[in-house]
C-alpha positions in Angstrom: 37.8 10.6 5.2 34.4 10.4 4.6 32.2 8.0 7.5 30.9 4.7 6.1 27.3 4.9 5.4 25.3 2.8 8.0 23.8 -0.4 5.8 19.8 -0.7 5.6 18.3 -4.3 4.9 14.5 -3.4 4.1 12.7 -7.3 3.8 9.3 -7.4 2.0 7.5 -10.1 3.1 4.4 -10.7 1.0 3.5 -12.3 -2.6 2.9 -9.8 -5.5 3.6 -6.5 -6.7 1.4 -4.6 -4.9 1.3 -0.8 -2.5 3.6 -2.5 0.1 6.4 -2.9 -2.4 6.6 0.3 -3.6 6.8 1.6 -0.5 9.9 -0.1 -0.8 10.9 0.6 -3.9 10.3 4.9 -3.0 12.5 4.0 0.1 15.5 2.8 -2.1 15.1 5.1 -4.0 15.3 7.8 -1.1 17.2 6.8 1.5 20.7 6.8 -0.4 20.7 9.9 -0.9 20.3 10.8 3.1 22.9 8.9 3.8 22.2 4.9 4.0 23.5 1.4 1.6 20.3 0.5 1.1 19.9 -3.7 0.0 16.2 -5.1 -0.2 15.0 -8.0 0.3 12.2 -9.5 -1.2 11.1 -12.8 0.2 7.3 -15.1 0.1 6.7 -14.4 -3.5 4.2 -16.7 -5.4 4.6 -14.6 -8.4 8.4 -14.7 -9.0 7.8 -15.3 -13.1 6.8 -11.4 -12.7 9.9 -10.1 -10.6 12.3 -9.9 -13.4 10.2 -7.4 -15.2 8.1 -5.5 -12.2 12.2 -4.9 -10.5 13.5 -3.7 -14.3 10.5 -1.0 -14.8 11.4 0.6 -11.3 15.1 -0.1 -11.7 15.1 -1.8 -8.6 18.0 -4.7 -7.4 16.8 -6.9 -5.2 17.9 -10.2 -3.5 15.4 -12.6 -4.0 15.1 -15.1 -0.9 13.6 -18.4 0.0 9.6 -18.0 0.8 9.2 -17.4 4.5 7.0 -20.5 5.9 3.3 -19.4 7.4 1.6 -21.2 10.1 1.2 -21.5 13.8 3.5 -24.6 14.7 6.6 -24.6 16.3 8.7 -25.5 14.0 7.3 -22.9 11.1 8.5 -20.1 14.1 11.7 -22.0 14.0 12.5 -21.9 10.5 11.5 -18.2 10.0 13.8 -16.9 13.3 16.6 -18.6 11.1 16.0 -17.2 8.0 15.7 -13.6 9.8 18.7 -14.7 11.2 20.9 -15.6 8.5 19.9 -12.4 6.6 21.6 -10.2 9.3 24.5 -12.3 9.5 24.8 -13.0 6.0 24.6 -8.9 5.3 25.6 -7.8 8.7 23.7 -4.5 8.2 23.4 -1.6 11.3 19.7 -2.3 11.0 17.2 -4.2 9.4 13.0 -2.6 8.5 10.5 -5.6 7.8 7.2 -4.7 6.0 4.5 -6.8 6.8 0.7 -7.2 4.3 -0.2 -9.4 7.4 -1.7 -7.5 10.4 1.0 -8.7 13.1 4.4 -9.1 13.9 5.9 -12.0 14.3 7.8 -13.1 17.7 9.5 -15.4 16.1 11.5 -12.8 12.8 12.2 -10.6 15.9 13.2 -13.1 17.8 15.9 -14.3 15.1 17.2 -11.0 14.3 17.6 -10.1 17.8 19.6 -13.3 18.4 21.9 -10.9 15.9 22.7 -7.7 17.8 20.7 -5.9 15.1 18.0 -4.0 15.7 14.9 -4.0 14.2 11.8 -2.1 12.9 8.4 -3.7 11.9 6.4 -2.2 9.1 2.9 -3.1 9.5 0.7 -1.8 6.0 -2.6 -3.3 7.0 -4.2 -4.5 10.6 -7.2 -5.9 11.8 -9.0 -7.5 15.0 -6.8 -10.5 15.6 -7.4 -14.1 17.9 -5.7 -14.3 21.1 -2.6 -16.5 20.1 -1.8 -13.5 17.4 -2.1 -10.4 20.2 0.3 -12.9 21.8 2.7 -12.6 19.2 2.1 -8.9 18.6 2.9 -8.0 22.1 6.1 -9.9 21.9 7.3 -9.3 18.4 6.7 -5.5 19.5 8.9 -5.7 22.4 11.7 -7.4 20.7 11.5 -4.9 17.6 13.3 -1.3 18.3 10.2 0.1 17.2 6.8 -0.5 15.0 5.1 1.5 12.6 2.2 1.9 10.8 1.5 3.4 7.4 -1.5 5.1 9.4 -3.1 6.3 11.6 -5.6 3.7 11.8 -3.1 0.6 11.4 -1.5 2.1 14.7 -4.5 2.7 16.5 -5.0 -1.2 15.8 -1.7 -2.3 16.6 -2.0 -0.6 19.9 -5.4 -2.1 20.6 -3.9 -5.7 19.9 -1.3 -5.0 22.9 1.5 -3.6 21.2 2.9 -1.1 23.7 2.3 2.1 22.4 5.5 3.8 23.3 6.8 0.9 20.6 4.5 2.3 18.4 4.8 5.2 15.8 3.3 6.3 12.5 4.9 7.1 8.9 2.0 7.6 6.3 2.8 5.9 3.2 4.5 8.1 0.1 4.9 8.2 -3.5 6.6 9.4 -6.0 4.2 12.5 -7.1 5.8 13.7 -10.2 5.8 10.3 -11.5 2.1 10.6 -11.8 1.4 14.4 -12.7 0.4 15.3 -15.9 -0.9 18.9 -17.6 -4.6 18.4 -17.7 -7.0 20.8 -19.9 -10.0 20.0 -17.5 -12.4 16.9 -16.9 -15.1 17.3 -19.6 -16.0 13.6 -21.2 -14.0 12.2 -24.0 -14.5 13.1 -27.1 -17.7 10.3 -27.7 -19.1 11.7 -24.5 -17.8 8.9 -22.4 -17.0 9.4 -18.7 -14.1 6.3 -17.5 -14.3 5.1 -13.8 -11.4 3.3 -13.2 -10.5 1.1 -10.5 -6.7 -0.4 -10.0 -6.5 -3.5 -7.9 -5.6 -6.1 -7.2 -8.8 -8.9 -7.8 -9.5 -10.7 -4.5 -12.1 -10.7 -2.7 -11.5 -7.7 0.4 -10.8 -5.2 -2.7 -14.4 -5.8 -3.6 -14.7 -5.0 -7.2 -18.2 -6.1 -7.1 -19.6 -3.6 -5.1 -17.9 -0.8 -7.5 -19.9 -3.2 -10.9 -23.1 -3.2 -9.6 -23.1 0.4 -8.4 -21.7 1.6 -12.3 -24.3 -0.9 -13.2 -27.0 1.4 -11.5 -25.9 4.6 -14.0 -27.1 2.8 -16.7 -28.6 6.3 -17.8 -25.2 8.1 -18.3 -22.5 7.3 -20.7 -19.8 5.7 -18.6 -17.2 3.0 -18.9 -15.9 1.3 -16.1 -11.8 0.3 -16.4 -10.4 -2.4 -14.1 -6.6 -2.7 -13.7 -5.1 -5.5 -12.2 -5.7 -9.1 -11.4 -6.0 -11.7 -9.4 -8.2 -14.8 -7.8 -11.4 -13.6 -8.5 -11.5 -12.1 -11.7 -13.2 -14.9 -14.0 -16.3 -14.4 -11.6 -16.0 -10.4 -11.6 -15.9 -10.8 -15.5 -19.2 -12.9 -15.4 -20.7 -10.5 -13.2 -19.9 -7.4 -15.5 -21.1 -9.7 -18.5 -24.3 -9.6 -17.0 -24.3 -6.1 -15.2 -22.4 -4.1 -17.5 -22.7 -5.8 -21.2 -19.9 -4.0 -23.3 -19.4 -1.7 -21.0 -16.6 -3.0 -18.9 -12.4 -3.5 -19.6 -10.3 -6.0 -17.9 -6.4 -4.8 -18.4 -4.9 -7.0 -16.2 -1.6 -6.4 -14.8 0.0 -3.4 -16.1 3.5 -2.1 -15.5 3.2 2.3 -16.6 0.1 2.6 -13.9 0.6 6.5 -14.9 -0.6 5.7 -18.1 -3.9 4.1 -17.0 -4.8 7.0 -14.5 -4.2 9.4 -17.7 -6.9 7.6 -19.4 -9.5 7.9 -16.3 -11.9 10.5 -15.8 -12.4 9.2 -11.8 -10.8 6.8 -9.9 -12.7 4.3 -7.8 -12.0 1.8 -4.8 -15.0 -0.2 -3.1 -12.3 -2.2 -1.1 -13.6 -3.7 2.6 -10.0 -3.2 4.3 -7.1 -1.0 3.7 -4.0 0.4 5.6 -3.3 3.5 3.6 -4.2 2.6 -0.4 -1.3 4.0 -2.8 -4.4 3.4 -5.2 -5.7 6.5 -3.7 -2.5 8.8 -3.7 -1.1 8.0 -6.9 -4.7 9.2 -8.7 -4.7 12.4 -6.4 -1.4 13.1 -7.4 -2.7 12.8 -11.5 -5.3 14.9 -10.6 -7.9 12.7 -10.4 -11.7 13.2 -8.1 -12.3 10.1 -6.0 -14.6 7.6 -4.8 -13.6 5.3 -1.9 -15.4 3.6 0.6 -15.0 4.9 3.8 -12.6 2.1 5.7 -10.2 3.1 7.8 -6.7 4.0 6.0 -9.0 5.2 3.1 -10.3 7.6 5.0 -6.9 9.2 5.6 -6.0 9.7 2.1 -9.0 10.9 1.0 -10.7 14.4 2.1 -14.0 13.6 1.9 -16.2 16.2 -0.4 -12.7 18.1 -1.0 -10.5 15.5 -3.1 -13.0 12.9 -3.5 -16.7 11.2 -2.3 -16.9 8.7 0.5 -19.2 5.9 1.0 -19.7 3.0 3.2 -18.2 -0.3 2.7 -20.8 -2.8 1.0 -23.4 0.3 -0.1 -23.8 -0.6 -3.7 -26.5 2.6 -4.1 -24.0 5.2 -2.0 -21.3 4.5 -4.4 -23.4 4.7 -7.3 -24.6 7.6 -5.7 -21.1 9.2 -5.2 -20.2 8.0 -8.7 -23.2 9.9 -10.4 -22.9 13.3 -8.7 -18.9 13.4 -9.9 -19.9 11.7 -13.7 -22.6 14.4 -14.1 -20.8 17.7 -12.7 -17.1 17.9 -14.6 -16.4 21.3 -12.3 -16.6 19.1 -9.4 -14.3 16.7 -11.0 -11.6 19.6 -12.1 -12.1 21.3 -8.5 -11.6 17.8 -6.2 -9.3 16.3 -8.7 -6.7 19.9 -8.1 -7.3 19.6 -4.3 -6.0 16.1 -4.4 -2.9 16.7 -6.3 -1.7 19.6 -3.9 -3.0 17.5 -1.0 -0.4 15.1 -1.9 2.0 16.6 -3.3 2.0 18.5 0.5 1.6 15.2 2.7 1.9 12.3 1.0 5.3 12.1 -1.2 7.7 9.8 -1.1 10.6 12.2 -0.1 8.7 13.0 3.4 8.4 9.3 4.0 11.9 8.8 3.5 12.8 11.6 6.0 10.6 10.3 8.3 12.4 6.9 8.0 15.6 8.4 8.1 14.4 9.8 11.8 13.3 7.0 13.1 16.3 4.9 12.0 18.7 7.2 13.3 16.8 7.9 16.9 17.0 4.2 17.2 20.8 3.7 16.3 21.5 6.5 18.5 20.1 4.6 21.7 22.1 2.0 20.6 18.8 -0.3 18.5 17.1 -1.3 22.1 13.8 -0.9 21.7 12.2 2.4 22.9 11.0 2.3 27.0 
């Protein structure tokens, strides 16, 4: 008789459709297959008009629960250590992986799920210096889960520095699905009307700073290049005023799109000016169609890109380096083809969604087999 296959609860809490939640969606995908019952989660969604569709294209079944309360009061820890609660003794799974777009863990989720008997592993995708109350938290929501990771090496070097213990600590670099993305490509020469596309997908707040990337395409005003933005969000009405001015006729805003493969097919480079990061799928999933890059060079960024092998990297805020960056890859197509191949095997080699899962399956495992307490 076959054994039962130990049951996974994977929670995403965060609004939106972005990297984090198809993390998710690749470990669903994966995990089955090395032997879990994988049932996600998706909780704190502002966008839940979108889920229908967004879960359909990925063929994705998800139970959709009540937005997780924010805040620092008493009674919002309260009411989220029930709701972690009541998920593991509503789905009574062996163990449960949280994935957090905030940079800390919460006390309080730990706290209810430990009130279960099931253990628990924190996924942080981003983090960042944080105020005394939150290293409080981190410390303690640390040593309540039965481990933490990070989707880099930088988010882990942060979580340690905000007090997690670092024995709690470990790293899995995000994945994704590479073959999803390759395509056959007969070189990077410009379109047919001599047009080179920079592309950008992202989403449009303010951190991802798609301003920085307009006024540095703004500055190759001398070269025949249009600049694509994917995505959207609550900034874009000023970023399309901007590039009115900056970039007159010269700029396209698609919005939310669902076949992301299909938009990196239709860019020459891919660019990301962003302030923050943890470990940008952005990044991977152009790599892995074969395109050069141009990424400033924040932490997490600077992990998936090779700098002057798969891509160019700049500092955060330098309007003239990116431009710079932009213009030596827009002008030399051989550099293009030759960075744009190193990323695709570069990814294809460390950053697919099948070693991520693995990865995952380890950790899991280790931690069942000392019985979920969290690691000493």
């Amino acid at each position: 008789m076959a054994a039962e296959r130990p049951r996974l609860l994977i929670v995403s809490d965060t609004s939106g459709n972005g990297g984090l939640r198809e993390v998710i969606v690749s470990l669903s995908r994966q995990l089955p297959a090395l032997g879990w019952e994988v049932v996600v989660v998706l909780t704190g969604d502002s966008e839940r008009d979108r889920l229908p569709e967004w879960l359909d294209s990925r063929n994705l079944e998800a139970i959709l629960a009540p937005n997780l309360p924010n805040g620092s009061s008493p009674a919002t820890w309260l009411r989220r250590a029930r709701v972690f609660r009541g998920l593991a003794r509503e789905h009574r799974p062996a163990l449960i992986n949280v994935h957090y777009a905030f940079p800390h863990v919460p006390a309080w989720d730990m706290m209810g799920v430990a009130s279960t008997g099931v253990p628990a592993v924190a996924t942080l995708h981003i983090a960042e210096k944080q105020a005394w109350r939150l290293r409080q938290s981190n410390r303690l929501g640390a040593r309540l889960a039965a481990s933490v990771t990070g989707v880099s090496e930088s988010v882990a070097a942060a979580m340690r520095e905000s007090g997690m213990p670092p024995r709690r600590v470990c790293v899995i670099p995000n994945g994704i699905p590479v073959a999803v993305f390759e395509r056959p490509r007969g070189g990077y020469a410009p379109a047919a009307n001599g047009t080179v596309v920079i592309g950008c997908v992202a989403r449009l707040d303010h951190w991802k700073r798609v301003d920085v990337l307009i006024d540095a395409v703004a500055m190759l005003d001398d070269l025949p290049v249009e600049l694509v933005l994917v995505g959207d969000g609550r900034v874009r009405a000023d970023l399309e005023r901007r590039a009115a001015a900056a970039l007159p006729g010269r700029v396209r805003f698609r919005g939310q799109r669902q076949n992301i493969a299909a938009e990196y097919a239709s860019f020459d480079i891919l660019a990301l000016t962003s302030d923050r990061e943890g470990l940008p799928l952005v990044l991977l999933e152009g790599a892995a169609a074969g395109l050069p890059v141009v990424a400033t060079s924040t932490p997490g960024s600077d992990e998936a890109v090779a700098d002057g092998v798969t891509g160019i990297l700049a500092p955060a805020g330098d309007v003239e380096a990116v431009a710079s960056a932009l213009r030596r890859l827009v002008e030399d197509p051989v550099l293009r083809a030759r960075m744009g191949a190193a990323g695709r095997t570069r990814v294809a080699a460390v950053f697919s969604e099948e070693r991520m899962a693995r990865d995952y399956d380890a950790l899991f495992r280790e931690v069942l087999g000392r019985g979920g307490s969290a690691a000493q």
